[in-house]
Phi, psi and omega in degrees: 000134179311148175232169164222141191246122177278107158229143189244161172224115147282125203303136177273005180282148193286023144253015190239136153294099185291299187318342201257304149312310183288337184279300207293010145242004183254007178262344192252062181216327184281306230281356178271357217356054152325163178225147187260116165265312173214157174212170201210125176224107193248088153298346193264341152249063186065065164040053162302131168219134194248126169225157159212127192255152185250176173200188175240000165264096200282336188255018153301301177336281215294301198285348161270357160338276170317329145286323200281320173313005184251007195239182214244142187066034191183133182221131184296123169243310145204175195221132167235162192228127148229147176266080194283033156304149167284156095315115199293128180266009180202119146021085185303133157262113193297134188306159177267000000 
């Protein structure tokens, strides 16, 4: 199943709400219909928060990317994309 690996940095300054940014990227993850496999949260290194999501789909992925790059108080630090399909080791053979 496609995954996507997140790291966000929330702006830590005392007009920003962080709980309020992470749910309103962790609301456009469900509403994307993403699955949370893991999340992370490092305050002691600039408000970092790390998640990874499956989907059945990589342009589910790519479109909460593209939401979350819309959102306020928070900048996208990387975004990696893999594809845990199996992959065929030998050659398929084609009907006769």
């Amino acid at each position: 199943m496609p995954a996507l690996h997140l790291a966000l940095r929330l702006d830590g300054s005392t007009l920003s709400d962080t709980f309020g940014s992470l749910e309103w990227v962790l609301a456009n993850a469900r509403r994307t219909g993403l699955s949370l496999q893991q999340m992370s949260f490092d305050a002691g290194r600039a408000n970092v928060a790390r998640l990874i999501c499956q989907a059945d789909t990589v342009e589910l992925l790519e479109l909460f990317v593209r939401r979350v790059a819309h959102g306020v108080d928070l900048e996208i630090v990387d975004a990696e994309f893999t594809d845990e399909r199996p992959t065929l080791t030998e050659p398929e053979a084609l009907a006769a």
